[in-house]
Structure formats: structure tokens, C-alpha cells
GUKOL-21205 format. One record per residue: residue in three letters; x negated, y, z of N, C-alpha, C in turn. Coordinates in steps of 0.05 Angstrom, whole numbers, plus 32768, in hexadecimal, padded with zeros to 4 digits. Each point is the difference from the previous one (the first is absolute). Example, Ala and Ser with C-alpha at 12.3 -4.5 7.8 and 13.67 -1.06 7.14 Angstrom:
2
+------+------+------+------+-------+-------+-------+------+------+------+
| resn | n_c1 | n_c2 | n_c3 | ca_c1 | ca_c2 | ca_c3 | c_c1 | c_c2 | c_c3 |
+------+------+------+------+-------+-------+-------+------+------+------+
|  ALA | 7EF8 | 7F8E | 809C |  8012 |  8018 |  8000 | 7FEE | 8018 | 8000 |
|  SER | 8007 | 8015 | 7FF2 |  7FF0 |  8018 |  8001 | 800F | 8016 | 800E |
+------+------+------+------+-------+-------+-------+------+------+------+
This chain:
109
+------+------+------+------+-------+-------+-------+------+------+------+
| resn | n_c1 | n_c2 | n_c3 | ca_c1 | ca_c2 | ca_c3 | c_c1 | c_c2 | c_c3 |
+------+------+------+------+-------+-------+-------+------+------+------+
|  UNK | 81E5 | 88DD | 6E98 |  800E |  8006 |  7FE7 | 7FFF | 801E | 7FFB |
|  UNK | 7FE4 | 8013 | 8002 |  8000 |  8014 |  7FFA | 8003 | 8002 | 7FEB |
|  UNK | 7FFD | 8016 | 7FF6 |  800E |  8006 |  7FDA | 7FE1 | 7FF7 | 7FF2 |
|  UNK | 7FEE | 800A | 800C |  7FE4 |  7FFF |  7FF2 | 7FF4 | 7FE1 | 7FFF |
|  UNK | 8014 | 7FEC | 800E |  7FFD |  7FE3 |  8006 | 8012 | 7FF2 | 7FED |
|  UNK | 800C | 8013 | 7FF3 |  8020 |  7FEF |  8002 | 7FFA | 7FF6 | 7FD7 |
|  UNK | 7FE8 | 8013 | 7FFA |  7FFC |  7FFF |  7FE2 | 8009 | 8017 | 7FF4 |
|  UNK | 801A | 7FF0 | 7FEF |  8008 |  8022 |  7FEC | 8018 | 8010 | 8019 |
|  UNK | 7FFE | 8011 | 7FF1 |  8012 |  801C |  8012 | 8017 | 7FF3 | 8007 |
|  UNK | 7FFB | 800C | 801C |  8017 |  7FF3 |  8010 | 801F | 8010 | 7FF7 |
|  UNK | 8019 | 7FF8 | 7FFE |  801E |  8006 |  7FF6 | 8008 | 800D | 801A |
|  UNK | 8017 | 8011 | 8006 |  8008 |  7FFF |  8010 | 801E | 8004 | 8004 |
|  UNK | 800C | 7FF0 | 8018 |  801E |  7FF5 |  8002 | 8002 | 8012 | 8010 |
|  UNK | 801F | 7FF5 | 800F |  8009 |  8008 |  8018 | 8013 | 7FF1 | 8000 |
|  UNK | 800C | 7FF3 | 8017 |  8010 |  7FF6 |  8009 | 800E | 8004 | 8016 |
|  UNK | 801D | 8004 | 8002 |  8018 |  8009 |  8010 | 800A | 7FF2 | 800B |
|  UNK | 8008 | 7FFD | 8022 |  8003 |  7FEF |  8012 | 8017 | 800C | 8007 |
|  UNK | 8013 | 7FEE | 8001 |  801C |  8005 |  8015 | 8006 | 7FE8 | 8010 |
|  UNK | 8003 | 800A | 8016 |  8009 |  7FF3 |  8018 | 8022 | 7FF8 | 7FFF |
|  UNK | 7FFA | 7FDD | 8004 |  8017 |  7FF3 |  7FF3 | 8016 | 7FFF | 8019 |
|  UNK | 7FF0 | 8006 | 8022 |  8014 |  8006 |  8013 | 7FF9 | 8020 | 8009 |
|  UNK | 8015 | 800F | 7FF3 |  7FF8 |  8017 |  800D | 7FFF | 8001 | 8021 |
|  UNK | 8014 | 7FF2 | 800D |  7FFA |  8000 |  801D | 7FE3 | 8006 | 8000 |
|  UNK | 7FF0 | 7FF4 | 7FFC |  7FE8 |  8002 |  8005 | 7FED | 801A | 7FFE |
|  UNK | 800C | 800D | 7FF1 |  7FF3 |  8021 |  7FFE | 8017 | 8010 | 8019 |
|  UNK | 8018 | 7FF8 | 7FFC |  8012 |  8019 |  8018 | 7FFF | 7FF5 | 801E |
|  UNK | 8000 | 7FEE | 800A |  8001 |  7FED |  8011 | 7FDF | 7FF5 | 8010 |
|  UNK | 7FF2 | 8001 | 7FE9 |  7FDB |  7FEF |  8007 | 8009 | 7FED | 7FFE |
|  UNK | 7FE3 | 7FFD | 7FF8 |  7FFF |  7FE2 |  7FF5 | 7FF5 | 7FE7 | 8012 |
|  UNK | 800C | 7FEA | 7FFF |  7FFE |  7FE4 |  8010 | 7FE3 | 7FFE | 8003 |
|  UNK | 8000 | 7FED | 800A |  7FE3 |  7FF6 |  800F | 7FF4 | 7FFC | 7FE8 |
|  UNK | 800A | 7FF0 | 7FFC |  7FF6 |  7FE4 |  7FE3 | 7FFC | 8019 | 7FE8 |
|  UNK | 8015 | 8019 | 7FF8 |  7FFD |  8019 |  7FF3 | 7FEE | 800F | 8001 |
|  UNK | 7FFA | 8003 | 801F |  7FE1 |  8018 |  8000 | 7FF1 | 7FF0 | 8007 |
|  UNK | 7FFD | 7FE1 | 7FF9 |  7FE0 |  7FF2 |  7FF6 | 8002 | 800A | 7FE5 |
|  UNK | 800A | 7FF7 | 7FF4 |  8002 |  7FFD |  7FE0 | 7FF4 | 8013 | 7FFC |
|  UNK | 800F | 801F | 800C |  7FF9 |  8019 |  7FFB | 7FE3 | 8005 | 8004 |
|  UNK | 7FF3 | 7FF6 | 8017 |  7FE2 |  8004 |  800A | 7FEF | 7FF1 | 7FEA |
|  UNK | 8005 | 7FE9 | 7FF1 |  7FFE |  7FF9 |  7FEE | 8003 | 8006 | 7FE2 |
|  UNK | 800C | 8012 | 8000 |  800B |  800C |  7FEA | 7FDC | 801D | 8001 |
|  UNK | 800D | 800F | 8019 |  7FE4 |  8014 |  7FFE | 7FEA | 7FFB | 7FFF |
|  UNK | 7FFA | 7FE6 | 8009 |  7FE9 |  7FF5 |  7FF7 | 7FF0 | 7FF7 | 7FEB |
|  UNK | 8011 | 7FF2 | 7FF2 |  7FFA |  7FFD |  7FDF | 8000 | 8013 | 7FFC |
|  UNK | 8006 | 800F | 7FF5 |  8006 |  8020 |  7FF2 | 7FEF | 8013 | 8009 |
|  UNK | 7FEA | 8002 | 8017 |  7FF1 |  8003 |  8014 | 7FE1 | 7FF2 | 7FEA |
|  UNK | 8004 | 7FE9 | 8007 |  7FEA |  7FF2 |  7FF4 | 8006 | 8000 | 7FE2 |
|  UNK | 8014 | 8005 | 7FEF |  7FF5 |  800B |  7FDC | 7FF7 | 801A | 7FF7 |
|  UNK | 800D | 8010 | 801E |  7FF8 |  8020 |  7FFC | 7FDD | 8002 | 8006 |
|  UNK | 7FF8 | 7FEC | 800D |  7FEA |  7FFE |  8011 | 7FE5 | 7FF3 | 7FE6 |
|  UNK | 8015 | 7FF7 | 7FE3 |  7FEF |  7FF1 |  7FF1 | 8008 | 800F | 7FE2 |
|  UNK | 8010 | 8021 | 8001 |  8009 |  8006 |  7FE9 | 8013 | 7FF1 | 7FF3 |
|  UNK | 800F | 7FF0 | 800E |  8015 |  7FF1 |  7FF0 | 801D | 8017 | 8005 |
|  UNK | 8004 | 800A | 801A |  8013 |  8012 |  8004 | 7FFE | 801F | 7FFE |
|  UNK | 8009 | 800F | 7FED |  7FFB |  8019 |  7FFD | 8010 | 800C | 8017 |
|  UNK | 8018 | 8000 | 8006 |  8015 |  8011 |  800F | 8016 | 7FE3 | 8005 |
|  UNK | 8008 | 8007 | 8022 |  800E |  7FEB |  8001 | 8015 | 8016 | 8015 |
|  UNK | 8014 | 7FFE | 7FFB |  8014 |  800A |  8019 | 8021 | 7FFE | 8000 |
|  UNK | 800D | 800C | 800C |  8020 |  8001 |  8007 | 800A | 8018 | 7FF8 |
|  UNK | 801A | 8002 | 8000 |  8010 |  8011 |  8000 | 800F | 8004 | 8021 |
|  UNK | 8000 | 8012 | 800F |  8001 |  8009 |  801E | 8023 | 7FFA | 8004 |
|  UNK | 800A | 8004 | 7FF5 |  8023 |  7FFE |  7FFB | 8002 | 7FDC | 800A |
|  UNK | 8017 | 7FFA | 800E |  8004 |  7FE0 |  8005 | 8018 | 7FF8 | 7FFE |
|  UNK | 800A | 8009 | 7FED |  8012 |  7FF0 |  7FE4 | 7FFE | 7FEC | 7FF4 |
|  UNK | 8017 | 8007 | 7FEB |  7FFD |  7FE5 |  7FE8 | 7FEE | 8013 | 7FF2 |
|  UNK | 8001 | 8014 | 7FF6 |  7FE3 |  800C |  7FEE | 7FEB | 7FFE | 8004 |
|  UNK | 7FFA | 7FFB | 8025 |  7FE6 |  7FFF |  7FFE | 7FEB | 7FEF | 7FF1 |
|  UNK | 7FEA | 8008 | 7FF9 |  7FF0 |  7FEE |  7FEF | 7FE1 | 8004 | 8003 |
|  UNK | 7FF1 | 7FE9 | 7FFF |  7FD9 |  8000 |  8001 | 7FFA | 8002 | 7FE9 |
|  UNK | 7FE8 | 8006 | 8003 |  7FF8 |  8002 |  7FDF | 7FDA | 7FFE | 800D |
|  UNK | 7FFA | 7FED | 7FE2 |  7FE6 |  7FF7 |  800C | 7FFA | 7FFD | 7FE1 |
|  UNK | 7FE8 | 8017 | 7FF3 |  7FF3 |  8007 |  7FE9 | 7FE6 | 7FE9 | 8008 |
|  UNK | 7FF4 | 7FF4 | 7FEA |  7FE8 |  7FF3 |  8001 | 7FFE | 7FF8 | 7FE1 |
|  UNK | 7FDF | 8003 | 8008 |  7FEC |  7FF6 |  7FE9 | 8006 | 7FE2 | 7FF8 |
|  UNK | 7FFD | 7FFA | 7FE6 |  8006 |  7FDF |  7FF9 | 7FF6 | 7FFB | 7FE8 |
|  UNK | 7FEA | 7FEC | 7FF3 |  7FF8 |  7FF9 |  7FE7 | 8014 | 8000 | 7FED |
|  UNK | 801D | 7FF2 | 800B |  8013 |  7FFA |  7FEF | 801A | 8001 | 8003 |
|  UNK | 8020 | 7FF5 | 7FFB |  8014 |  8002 |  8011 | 8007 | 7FE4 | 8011 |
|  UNK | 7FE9 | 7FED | 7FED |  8004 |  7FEC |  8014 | 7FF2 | 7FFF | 8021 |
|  UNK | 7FE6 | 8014 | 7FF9 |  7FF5 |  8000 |  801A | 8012 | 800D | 8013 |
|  UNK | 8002 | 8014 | 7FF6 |  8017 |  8018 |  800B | 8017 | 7FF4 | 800E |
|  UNK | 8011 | 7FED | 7FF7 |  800F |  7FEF |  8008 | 8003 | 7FEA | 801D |
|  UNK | 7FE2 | 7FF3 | 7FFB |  7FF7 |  7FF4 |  8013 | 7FF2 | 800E | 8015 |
|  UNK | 7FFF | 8015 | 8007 |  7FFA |  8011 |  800D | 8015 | 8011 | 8014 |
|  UNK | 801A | 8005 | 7FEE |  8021 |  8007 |  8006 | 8009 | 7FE7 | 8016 |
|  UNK | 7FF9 | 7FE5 | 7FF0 |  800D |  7FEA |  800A | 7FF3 | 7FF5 | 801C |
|  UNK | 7FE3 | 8012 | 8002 |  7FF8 |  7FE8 |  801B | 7FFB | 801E | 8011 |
|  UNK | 800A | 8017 | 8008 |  8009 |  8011 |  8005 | 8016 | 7FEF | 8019 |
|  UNK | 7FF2 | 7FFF | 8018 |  801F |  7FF6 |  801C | 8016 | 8004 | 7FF8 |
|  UNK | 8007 | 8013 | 7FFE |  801D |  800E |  7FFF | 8014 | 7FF2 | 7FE0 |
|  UNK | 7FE7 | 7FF8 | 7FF0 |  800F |  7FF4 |  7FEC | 8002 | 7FE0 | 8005 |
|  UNK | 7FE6 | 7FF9 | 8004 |  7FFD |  7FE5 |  8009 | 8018 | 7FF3 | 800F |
|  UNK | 8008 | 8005 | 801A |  800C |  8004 |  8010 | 8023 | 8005 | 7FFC |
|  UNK | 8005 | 800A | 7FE9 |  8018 |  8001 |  7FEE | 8011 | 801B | 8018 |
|  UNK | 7FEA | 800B | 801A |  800E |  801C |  8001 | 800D | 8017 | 7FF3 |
|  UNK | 7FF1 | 8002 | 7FEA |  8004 |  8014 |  7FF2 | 7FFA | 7FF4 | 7FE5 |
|  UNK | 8013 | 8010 | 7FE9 |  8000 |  7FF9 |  7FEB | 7FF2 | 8010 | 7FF1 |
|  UNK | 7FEE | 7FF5 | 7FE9 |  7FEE |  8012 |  7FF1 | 8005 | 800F | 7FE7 |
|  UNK | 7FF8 | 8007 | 7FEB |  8002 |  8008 |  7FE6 | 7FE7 | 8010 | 7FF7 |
|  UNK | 7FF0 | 7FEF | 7FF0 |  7FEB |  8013 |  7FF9 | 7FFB | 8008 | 7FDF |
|  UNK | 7FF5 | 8021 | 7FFB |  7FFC |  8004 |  7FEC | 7FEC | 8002 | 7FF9 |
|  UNK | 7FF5 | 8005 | 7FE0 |  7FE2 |  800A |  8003 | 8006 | 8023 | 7FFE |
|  UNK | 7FE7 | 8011 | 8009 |  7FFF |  8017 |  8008 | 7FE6 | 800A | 7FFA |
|  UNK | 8004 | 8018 | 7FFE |  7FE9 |  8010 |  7FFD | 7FFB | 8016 | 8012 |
|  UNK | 7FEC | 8008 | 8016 |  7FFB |  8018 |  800E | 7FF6 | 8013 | 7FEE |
|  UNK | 800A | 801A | 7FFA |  7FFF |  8016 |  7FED | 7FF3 | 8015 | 8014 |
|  UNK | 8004 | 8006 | 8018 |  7FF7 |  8015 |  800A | 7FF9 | 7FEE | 8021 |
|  UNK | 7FE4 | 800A | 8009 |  7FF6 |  7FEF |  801D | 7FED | 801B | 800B |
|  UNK | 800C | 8005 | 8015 |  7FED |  8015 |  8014 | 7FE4 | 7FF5 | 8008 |
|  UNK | 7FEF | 8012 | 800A |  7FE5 |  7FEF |  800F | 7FF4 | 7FFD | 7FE5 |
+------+------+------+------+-------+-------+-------+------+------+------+
């Protein structure tokens, strides 16, 4: 799903992940939690690996503020969507999502 594959110019979102048991960021996370998670870096691993993920990361703080944020390329908002949704951590109903569409205005490199 590179952009030069994908047809017309690829859109780009981002979507915001909060963790629905914080235990899990102050405490670590359960067994069954850091699969999901290893699963989680993986996908996101393999769209970065195909231009579907521009920037994917956390906020270092392990609060209720804390928050992920995962920018990616998408034909549309429906692709974009289905992309948010099969994301582990959403799938999985760990963490709750919210995605917008977005634009990168300034990129180093």
C-alpha cells in the first residue's frame, strides 16, 4: 500500500490511543497486554515498512494524559479507519481510539 500503489495522493490522518487500564502503563502490563503490545509494534512496524505509517509514538508521562499518536498515509477516511481499527491495541478494545484527518506541514530528512 505504497502511496505510488495506492493511485491518487495518499490523505493523511492520525489517530490517538488511550489506554483504557492505566494500570497498565504505571504498574506493566499483563501477559495477555505485552502480546497485544508486541503485536501492536508490529503492525505499525510492517505499514511503516510499506509507507502506510509516517510517525508512530507515545507520550513518556504514565498518566491519564498519556497518549500515542500514529500519523499515516490513507486513500480515504474510510481506509484510514480500517487501518485505526485493525491496529492490536484497538482491535483488542485495550485502548481506545479517535482519529482525525491531518496534514504534515513541516518533515526533517
Amino acid at each position: 500500500m505504497k502511496a505510488s500503489v495506492m493511485g491518487d495522493a495518499p490523505q493523511q490522518f492520525i489517530y490517538f490511543l488511550r489506554a483504557k487500564r492505566l494500570e497498565m502503563l504505571t504498574n506493566g502490563p499483563t501477559a495477555e497486554e505485552a502480546r497485544i503490545q508486541t503485536e501492536h509494534g508490529n503492525y505499525l512496524a510492517g505499514l511503516a515498512a510499506r509507507g502506510v505509517v509516517i510517525l508512530a509514538g507515545r507520550t513518556t508521562n504514565n498518566d491519564e494524559t498519556t497518549v500515542g499518536i500514529v500519523i499515516i498515509n490513507a486513500p480515504d477516511l474510510t481506509a484510514a479507519q480500517e487501518i485505526m481499527e485493525r491496529d492490536p491495541f484497538v482491535k483488542s478494545s485495550l485502548m481506545t481510539a479517535a482519529l482525525f484527518p491531518f496534514r504534515v506541514v513541516n518533515r526533517s530528512g
